[in-house]
TITORDREN-773239 format. One line per field, with one value per residue (C-alpha): residue number from 0; residue in three letters; z, y, x. Coordinates in pm, whole numbers, plus 50000, padded with zeros to 5 digits. Layout:
N
seq = (NUM  ...) $
type = (ALA  ...) $
zz = (Z  ...) $
yy = (Y  ...) $
xx = (X  ...) $
This chain:
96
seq = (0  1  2  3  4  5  6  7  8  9  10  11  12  13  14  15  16  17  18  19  20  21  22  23  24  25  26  27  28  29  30  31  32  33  34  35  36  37  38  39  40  41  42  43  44  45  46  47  48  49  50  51  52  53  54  55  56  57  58  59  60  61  62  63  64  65  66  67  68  69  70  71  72  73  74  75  76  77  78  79  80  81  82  83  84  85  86  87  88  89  90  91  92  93  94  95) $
type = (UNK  UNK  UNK  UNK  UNK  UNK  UNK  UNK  UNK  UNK  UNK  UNK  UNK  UNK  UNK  UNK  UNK  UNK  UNK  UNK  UNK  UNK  UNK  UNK  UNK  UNK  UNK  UNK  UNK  UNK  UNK  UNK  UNK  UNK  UNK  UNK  UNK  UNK  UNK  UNK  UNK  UNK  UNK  UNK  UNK  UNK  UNK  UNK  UNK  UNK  UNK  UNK  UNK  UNK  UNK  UNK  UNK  UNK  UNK  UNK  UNK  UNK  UNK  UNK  UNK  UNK  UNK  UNK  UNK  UNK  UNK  UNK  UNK  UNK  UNK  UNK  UNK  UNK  UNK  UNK  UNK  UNK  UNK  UNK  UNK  UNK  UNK  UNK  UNK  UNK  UNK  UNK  UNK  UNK  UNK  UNK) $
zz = (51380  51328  51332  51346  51215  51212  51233  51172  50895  50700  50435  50220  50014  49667  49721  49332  49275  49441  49862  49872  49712  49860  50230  50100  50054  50389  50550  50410  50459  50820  50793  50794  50542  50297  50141  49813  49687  49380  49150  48852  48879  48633  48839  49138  48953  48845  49202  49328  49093  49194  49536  49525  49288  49563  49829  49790  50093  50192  50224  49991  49843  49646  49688  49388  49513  49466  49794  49667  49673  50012  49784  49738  50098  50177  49921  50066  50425  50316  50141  50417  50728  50945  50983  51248  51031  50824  50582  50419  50130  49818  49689  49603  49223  48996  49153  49034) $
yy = (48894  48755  49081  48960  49180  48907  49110  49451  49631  49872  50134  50250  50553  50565  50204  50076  50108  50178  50222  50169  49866  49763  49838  49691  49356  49353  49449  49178  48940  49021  48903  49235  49322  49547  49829  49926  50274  50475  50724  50442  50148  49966  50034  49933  49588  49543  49590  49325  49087  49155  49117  48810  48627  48674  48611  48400  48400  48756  48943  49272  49483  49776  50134  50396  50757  51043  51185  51478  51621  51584  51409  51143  51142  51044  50819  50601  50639  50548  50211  50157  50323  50073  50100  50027  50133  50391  50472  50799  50738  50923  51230  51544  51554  51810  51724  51573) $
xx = (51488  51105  50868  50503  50254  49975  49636  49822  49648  49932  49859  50174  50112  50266  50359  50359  50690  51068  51049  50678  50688  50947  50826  50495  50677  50871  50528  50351  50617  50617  50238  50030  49748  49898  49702  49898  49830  49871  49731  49631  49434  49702  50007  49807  49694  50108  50217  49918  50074  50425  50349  50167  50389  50635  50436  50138  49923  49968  49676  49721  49454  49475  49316  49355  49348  49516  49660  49787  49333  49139  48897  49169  49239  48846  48821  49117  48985  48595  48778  49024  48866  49095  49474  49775  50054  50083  50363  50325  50564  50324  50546  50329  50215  50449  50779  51076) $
């Protein structure tokens, strides 16, 4: 089955490693702009890379913030105010 997300715009919460990434990559391989967050600007970089040595001429940008704070939670909607699909994946902070 072909899913085209062409001109979809998806954020995946705690997306730099395991599911996230993982539904980060089958997003963008379905063709929508992937937003790839997490709580450190160096995971986020190492999940950029991973994703586009994978897949080249997907669109994916990164947003650091920590959702776990409603300061995080502006801070990714002020850099990402647009968004079609939205995979809330990030686990709380302090638990196993």
């Amino acid at each position: 089955m072909k899913i085209d997300l062409s001109d979809k715009v998806a954020i995946v919460t705690g997306s730099t490693g395991g599911i996230g990434f993982a539904i980060s990559h089958g997003l963008a391989a379905c063709g929508a702009t992937v937003v790839v967050n997490g709580y450190e600007q160096d995971n986020v970089d190492k999940a950029l890379v991973a994703l586009r040595a994978t897949l080249p001429v997907a669109e994916i940008r990164g947003a650091v913030a920590d959702l776990s704070v409603a300061a995080g939670c502006n801070a990714l909607v002020k850099t990402e105010p647009t968004c079609d699909i939205l995979v809330n994946n990030v686990r709380p902070t302090g638990l196993l």
